[in-house]
C-alpha positions in Angstrom: -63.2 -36.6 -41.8 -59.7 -36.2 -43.4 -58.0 -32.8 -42.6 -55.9 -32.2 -46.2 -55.1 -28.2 -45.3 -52.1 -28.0 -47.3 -48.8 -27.3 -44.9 -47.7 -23.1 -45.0 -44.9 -23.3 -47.7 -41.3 -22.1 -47.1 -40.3 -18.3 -46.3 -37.6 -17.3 -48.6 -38.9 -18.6 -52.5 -40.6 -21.8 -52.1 -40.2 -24.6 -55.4 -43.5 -25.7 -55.0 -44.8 -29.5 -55.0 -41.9 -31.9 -56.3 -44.2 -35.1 -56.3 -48.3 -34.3 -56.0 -50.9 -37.4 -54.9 -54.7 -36.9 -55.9 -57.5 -39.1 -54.2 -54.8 -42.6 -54.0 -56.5 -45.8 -53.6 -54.5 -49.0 -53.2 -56.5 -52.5 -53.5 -55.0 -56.0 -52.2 -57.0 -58.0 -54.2 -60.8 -57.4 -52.7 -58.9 -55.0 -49.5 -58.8 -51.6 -49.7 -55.2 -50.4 -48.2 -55.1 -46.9 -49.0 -58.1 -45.2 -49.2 -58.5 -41.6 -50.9 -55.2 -40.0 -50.0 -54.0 -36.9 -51.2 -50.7 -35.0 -50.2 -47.9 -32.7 -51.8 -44.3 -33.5 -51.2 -41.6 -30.9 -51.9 -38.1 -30.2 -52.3 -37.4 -27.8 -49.3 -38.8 -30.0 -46.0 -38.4 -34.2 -45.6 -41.7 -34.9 -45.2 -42.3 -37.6 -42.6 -45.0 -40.7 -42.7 -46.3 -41.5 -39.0 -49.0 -43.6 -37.8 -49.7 -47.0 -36.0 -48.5 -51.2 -37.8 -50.7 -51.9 -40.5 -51.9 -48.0 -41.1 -51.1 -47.5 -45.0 -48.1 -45.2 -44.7 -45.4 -47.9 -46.2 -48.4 -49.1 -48.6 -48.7 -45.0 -49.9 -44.8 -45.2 -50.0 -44.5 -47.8 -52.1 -46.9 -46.0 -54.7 -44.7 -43.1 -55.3 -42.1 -45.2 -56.9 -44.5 -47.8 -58.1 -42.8 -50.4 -55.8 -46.5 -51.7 -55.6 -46.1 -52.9 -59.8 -43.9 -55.7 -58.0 -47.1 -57.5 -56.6 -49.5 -59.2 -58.7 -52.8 -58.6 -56.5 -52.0 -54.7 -55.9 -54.1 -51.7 -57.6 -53.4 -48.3 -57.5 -55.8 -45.4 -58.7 -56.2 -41.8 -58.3 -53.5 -39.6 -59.5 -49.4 -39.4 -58.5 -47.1 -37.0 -60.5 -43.7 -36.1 -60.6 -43.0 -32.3 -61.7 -46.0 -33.0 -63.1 -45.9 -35.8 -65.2 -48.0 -38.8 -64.4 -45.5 -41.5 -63.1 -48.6 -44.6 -63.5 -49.2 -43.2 -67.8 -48.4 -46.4 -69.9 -45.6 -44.3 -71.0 -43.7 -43.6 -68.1 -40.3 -46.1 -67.8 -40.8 -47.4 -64.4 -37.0 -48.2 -64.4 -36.4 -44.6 -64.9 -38.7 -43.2 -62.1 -37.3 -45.7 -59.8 -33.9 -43.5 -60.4 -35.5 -40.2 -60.5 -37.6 -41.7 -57.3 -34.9 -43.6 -55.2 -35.8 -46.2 -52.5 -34.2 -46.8 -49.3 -35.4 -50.1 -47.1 -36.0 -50.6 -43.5 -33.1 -53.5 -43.7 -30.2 -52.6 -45.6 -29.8 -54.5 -48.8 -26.1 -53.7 -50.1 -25.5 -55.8 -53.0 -23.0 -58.4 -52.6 -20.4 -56.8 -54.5 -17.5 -54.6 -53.4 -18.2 -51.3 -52.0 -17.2 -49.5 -55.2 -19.8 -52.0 -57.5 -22.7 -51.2 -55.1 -22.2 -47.4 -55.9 -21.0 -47.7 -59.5 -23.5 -50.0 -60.2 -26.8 -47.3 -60.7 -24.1 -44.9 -62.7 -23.1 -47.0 -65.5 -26.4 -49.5 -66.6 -27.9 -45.9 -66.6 -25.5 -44.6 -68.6 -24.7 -41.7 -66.3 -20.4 -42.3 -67.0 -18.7 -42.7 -69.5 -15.5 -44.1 -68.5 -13.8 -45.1 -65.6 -12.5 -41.5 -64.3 -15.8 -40.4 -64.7 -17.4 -43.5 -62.9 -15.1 -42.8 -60.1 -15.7 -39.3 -59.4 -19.7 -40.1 -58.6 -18.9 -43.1 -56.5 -16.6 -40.4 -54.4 -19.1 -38.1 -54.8 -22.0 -40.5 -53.4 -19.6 -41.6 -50.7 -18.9 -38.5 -49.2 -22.6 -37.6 -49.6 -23.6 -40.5 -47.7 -21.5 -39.4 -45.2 -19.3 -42.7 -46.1 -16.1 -42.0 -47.7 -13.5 -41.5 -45.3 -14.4 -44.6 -43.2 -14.4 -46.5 -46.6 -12.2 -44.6 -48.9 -9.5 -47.4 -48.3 -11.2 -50.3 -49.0 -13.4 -49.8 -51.6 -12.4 -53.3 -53.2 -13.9 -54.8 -49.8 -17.5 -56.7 -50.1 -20.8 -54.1 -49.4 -22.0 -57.2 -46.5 -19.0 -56.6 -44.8 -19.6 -53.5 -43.7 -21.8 -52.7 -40.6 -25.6 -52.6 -40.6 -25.2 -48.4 -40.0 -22.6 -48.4 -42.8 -24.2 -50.9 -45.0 -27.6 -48.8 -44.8 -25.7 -45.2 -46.1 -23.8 -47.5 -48.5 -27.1 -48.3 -50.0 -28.3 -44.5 -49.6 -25.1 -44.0 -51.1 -26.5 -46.0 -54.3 -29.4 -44.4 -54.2 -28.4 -40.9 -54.8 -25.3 -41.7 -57.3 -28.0 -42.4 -60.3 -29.2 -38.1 -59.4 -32.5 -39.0 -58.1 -34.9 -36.4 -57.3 -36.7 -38.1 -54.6 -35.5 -40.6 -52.1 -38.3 -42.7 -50.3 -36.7 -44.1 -46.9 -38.9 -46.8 -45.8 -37.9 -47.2 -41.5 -34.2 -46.8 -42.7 -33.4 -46.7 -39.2 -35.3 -49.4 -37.3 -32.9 -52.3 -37.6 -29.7 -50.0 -36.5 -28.4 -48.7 -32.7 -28.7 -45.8 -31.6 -25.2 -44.4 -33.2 -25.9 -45.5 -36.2 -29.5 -44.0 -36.2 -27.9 -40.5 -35.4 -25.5 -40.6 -38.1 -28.3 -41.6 -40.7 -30.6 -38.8 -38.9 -28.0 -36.4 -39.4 -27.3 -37.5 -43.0 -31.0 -36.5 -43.5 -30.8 -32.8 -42.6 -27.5 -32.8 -44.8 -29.3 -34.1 -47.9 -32.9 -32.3 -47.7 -32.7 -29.3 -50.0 -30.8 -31.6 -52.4 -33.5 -33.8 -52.6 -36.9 -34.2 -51.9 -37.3 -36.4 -49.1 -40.2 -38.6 -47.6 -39.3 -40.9 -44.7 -41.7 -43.6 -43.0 -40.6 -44.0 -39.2 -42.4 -45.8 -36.7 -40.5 -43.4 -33.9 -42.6 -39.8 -33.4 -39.4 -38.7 -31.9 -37.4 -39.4 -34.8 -39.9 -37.8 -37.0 -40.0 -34.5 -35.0 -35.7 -34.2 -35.0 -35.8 -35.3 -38.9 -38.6 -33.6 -40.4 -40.3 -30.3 -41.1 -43.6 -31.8 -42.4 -45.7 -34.4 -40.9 -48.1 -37.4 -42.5 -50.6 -38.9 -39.9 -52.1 -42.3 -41.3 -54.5 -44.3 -39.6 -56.6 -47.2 -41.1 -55.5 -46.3 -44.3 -56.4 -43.1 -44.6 -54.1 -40.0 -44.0 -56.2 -38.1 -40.9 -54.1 -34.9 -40.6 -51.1 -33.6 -42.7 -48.7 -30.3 -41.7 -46.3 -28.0 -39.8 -44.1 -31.4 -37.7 -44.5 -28.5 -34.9 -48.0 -28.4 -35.2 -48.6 -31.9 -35.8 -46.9 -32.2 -32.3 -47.8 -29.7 -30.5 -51.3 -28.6 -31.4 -52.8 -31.3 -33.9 -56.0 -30.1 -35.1 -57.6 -33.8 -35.5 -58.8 -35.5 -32.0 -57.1 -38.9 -33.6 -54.0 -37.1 -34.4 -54.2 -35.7 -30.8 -54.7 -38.9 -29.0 -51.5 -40.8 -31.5 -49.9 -38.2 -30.2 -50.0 -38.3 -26.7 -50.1 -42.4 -26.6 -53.3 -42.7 -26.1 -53.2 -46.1 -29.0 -50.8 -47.3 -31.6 
């Protein structure tokens, strides 16, 4: 039994569903990855993905920016929509969801350029500035956002790599959100950093949500209760419980949930 009660939405004018999923299936070749997953995410609460190794909830990720199109045996059906437009319609321009849905990875990945190139990058194949002035206003802009520019604003000629792993990783969200996404997917963004660097990202986070709509996949349920307002429980593919992060915590109403929860496997 899968428990899909939609979460309570916000007091004080909610902005309804940003992204909706409808009955996802995700095939490996002959395996079966995802199986029948449905879920709303929306602008006003980062919506976490929790759940034991090799439970689906990267997999589902990966669908709601098609990151899946990158490998050859992968099939998605069912149905995913952005403000309601269907983002797998042989019309859709996957490289413009993939800005409107930005993508953040559980190892940073600056490119190896120079700090300024790794924002500026996004902006200008996309079209987004139109000369150099304007280009540098959204790399400050991203910087600051990122929570980035002051320890950076004096070397922006130096390379992306050179910066710490903390650094590098809200350099690259930095990159993400200079090309205006709506969405940004944030695949364990914090697994490979220490503990410093995990707070600042964590705090980053709280800063950006309402901005954007967020959806992070964290291995750590105690990141996902400070970070989150909604929680995603996958297990074996399949999403067992989705609400409230309080109540998912405190008073799950699925006996799996409950006993992920409390340690009881995973």
């Amino acid at each position: 039994m899968i428990d899909r009660v939609s979460p309570p939405s916000a007091v004080g004018g909610p902005r309804g569903p940003k992204m909706t999923a409808h009955h996802v299936n995700v095939f490996y070749g002959q395996n079966q990855a995802i199986n029948d997953v449905s879920i709303d995410v929306d602008m006003d609460h980062v919506t976490a993905f929790i759940g034991p190794s090799g439970c689906g909830k990267s997999t589902f990720l990966r669908t709601l920016n098609r990151m899946n199109d990158t490998i050859a045996s992968a099939r998605v059906t069912g149905d995913i929509r952005l403000d309601g437009e269907d983002i797998y319609a042989a019309e859709m321009d996957v490289v413009q969801l993939r800005a409107r849905v930005g993508m953040v990875f559980q190892k940073p990945n600056p490119f190896p350029k120079s700090i300024y190139e790794n924002v500026a990058y996004g902006p200008r194949i996309h079209g987004l500035a139109s000369s150099k002035a304007q280009l540098d206003v959204v790399v400050e802009q991203s910087l600051r956002r990122a929570g980035l520019w002051e320890e950076v604003k004096d070397r922006l000629t130096d390379s992306g790599t050179a910066l710490s792993g903390g650094q590098q990783q809200r350099l690259c969200i930095a990159r993400a959100i200079a090309v205006d996404p709506e969405v940004i997917l944030m695949d364990e963004p914090c697994s490979a950093l220490d503990p410093i660097a995990t707070a600042k990202i964590e705090e980053l986070i709280h800063e950006l949500k309402g901005r954007y709509a967020i959806v992070i996949v964290t291995h750590n349920m105690q990141q996902a209760a400070r970070v989150s307002q909604r929680t995603a429980f996958f297990h074996l593919g399949q999403l067992i419980e989705y609400g409230a992060t309080s109540d998912i915590f405190t008073n799950p109403r699925m006996e799996r949930t409950k006993d992920y929860i409390t340690g009881r496997y995973g």
